[in-house]
C-alpha positions in Angstrom: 44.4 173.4 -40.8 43.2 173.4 -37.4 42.0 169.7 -37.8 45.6 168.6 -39.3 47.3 170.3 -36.9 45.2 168.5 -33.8 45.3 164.8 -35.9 49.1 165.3 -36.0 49.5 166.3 -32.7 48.1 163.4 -31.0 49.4 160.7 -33.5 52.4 161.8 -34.4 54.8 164.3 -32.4 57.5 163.7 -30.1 59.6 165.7 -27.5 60.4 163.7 -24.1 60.7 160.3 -25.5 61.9 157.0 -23.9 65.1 157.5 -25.6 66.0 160.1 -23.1 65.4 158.4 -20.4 67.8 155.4 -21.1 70.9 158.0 -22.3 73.9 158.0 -20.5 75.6 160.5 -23.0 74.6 162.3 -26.0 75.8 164.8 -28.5 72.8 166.2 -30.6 73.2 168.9 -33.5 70.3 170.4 -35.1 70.3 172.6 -38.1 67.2 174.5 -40.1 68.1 176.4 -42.6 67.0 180.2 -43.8 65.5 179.0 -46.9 62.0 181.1 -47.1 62.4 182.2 -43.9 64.8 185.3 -41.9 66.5 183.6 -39.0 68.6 180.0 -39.4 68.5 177.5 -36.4 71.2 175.9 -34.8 71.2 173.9 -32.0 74.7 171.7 -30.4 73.9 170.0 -27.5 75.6 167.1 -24.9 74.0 165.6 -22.4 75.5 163.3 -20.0 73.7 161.2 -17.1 75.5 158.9 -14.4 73.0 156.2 -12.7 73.8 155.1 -8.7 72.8 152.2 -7.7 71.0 152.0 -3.8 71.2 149.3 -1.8 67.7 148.0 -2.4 67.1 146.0 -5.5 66.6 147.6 -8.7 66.1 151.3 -7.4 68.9 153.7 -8.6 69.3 157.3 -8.1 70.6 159.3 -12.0 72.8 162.4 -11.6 73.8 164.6 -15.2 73.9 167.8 -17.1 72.1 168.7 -20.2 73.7 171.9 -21.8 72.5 173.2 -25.4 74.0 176.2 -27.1 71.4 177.9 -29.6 72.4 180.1 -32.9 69.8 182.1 -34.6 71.4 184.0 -37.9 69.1 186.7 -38.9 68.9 187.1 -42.9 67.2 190.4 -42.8 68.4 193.7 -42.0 65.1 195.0 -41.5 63.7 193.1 -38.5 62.4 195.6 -36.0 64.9 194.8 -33.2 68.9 194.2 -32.2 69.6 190.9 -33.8 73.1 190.6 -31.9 71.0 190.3 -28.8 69.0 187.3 -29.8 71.8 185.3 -31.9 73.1 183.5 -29.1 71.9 181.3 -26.1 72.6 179.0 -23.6 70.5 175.9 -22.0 71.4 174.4 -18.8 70.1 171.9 -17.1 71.2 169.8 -13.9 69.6 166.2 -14.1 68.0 164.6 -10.3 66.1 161.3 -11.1 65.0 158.6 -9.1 63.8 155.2 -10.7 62.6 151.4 -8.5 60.4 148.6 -9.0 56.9 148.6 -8.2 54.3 146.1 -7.5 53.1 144.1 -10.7 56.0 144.5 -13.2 55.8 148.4 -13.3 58.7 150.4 -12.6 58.3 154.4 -11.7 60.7 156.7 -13.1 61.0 160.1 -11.4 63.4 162.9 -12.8 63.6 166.8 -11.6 65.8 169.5 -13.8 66.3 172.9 -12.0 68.5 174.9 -14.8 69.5 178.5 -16.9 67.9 179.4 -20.1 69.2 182.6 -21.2 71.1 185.0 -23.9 73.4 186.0 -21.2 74.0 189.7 -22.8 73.7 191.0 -18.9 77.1 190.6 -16.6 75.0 188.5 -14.1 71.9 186.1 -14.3 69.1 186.5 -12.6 65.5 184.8 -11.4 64.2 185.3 -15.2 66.8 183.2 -16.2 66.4 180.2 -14.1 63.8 177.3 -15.0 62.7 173.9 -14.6 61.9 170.3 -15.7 60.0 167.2 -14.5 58.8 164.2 -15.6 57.2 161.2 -13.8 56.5 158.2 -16.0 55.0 154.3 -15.1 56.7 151.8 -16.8 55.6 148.2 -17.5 57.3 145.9 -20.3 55.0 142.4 -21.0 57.3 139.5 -22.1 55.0 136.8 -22.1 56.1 136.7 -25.8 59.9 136.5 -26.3 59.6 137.5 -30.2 56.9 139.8 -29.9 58.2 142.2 -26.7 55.9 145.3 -25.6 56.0 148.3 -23.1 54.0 150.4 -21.5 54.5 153.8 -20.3 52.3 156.1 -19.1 53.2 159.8 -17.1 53.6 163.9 -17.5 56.5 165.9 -18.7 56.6 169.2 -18.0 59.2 171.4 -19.3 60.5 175.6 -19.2 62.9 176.0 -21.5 61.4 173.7 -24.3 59.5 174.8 -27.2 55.5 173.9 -25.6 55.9 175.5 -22.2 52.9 173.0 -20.6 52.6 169.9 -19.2 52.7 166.9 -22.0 51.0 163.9 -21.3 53.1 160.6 -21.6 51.4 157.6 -23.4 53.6 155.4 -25.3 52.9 151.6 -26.1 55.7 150.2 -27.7 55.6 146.6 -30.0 57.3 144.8 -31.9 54.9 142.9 -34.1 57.5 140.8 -36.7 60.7 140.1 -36.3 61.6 143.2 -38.3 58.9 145.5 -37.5 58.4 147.7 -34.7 55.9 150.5 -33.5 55.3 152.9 -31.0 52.2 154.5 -30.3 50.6 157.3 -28.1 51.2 160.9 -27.0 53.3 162.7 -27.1 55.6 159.7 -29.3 54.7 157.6 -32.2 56.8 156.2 -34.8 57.9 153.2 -37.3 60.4 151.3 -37.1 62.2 148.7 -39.9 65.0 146.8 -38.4 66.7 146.3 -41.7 69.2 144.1 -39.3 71.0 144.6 -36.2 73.0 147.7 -37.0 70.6 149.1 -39.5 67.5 150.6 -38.4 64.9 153.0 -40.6 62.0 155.0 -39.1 59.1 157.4 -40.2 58.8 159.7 -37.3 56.8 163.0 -36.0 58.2 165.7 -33.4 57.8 168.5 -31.0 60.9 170.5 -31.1 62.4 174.1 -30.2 63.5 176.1 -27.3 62.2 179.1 -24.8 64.8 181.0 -23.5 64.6 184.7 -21.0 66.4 187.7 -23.1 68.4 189.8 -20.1 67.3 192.8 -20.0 64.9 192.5 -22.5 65.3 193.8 -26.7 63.0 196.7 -27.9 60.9 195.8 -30.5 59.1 198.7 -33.2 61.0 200.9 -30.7 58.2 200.8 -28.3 57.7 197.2 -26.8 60.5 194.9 -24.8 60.3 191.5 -25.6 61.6 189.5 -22.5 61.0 185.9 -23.7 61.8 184.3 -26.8 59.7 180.9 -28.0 60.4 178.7 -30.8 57.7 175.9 -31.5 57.6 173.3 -34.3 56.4 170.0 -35.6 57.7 168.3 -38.0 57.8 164.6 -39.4 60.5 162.6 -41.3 62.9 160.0 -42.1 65.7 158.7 -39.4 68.3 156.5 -40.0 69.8 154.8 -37.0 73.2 152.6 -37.1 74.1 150.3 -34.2 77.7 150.4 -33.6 77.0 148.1 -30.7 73.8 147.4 -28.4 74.5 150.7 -26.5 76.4 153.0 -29.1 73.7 154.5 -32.0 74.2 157.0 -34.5 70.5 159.1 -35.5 70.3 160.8 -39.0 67.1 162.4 -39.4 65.8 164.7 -41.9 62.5 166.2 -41.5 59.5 168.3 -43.4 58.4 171.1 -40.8 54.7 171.5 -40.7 54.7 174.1 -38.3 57.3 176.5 -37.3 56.6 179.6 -35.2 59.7 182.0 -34.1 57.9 184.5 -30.9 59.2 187.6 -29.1 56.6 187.8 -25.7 57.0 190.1 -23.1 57.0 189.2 -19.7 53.6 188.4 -19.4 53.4 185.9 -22.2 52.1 188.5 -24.7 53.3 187.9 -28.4 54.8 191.2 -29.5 56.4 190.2 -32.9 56.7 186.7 -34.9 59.5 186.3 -36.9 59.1 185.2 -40.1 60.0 181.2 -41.0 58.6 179.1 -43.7 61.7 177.1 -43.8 60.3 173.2 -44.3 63.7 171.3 -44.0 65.0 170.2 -40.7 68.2 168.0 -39.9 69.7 166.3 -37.4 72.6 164.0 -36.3 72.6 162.5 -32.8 75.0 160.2 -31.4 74.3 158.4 -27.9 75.2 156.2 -25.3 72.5 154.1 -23.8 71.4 151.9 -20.9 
């Protein structure tokens, strides 16, 4: 298991991918149903990113908010803590990135989030609640074949209020190898990709996903522990369908097979006082975007 796990991991999972670095707007909904499990996922979320262009010559400054809203529905009425203080939280992100050429072709992208991740049960929020993101990723596209493009991008993501709570490296070599045949390679992104034609798209993906969030003024769990932080990790790997409406309007239908869910209650030192039961294997999700 322990082998799987690490062979998937470095082939075949994704979390910050190039996709969100090129998104002006985005409206994401992901669903994971109770089936075999005692708590259903849901996940709505908009982003929105405005890019400024500076005076020198392909350097731009990008401003935006990234706001998710998560629903946990508990099944059982047994769990050993007070489910109407983990159904509901909220994921708020303010978007500072900085992108310009650099010597040789490359191009560095920087981006800095400073954001809430919290249930919000408490009339006030306060330092548990507040978190951060940053990225910092090389870029480098080779032409030297018009039919056959590639890209290069190499970097660290580093994330609070995602489901891994550590810095991910960013390798990702990107080719397209036929005229309707595309892949992506590297860590922490690698996929597929069947360009069935220009507004039909199919590819076999693998992802990080999930969400870590601070639970005001903590929930007693067994009636003797308070869990302070709650973690949701999973990787999964599936089918996507992608339709073009135009070269910067896309529609993402995925549905997924979950090899690894985890659902964690920690207290404020990381500690894993309860993990809630969830061997749901199906994962969906619908995402439509706007894009450089």
């Amino acid at each position: 298991m322990r082998i799987r796990f690490l062979l998937f991991f470095l082939f075949s999972i994704s979390f910050f991918s190039q996709a969100q670095l090129s998104d002006l707007a985005r409206l994401d909904f992901t669903f994971i149903p109770n089936k075999g499990s005692d708590v259903e996922y849901t996940r709505s979320r908009f982003l929105i990113n405005y890019p400024i262009k500076l005076k020198k010559e392909g350097e731009y400054v990008l401003l935006g908010i990234d706001y998710s809203n998560v629903h946990l529905r508990f099944k059982s009425d047994e769990l050993p803590f007070e489910r109407s203080l983990l159904n509901d939280f909220k994921l708020l992100d303010f978007t500072i990135g900085y992108t310009k050429p650099l010597n040789n072709g490359w191009r560095l992208g920087v981006r800095f989030q400073p954001g809430i991740s919290t249930n919000l049960t408490a009339k006030n929020l306060n330092s548990n609640d507040l978190v951060f993101s940053g990225d910092v990723v090389f870029i480098k596209k080779f032409e030297n074949d018009f039919d056959k493009p590639s890209r290069l991008i190499v970097g660290l993501s580093y994330s609070q209020n995602r489901g891994y709570v550590f810095p991910l490296p960013f390798i990702s070599y990107y080719k397209k190898f036929r005229p309707d045949w595309s892949y992506n390679l590297g860590i922490p992104k690698t996929n597929l990709q069947y360009h069935l034609s220009d507004k039909h798209r199919f590819k076999l993906f693998g992802q990080l996903d999930g969400f870590t969030s601070n639970i005001q003024n903590g929930a007693l769990v067994n009636g003797t522990d308070t869990a302070e932080i709650i973690n949701m990790s999973l990787i999964n790997g599936g089918l996507q369908y992608e339709y073009h409406f135009t070269n910067h309007l896309q529609l993402d239908l995925r549905a997924a097979y979950n090899f690894s869910l985890n659902n964690k209650l920690k207290d404020g030192s990381n500690n894993t006082l309860f993990t809630i039961d969830n061997d749901s294997r199906s994962y969906f999700r619908a995402v439509l975007r706007f894009k450089i």
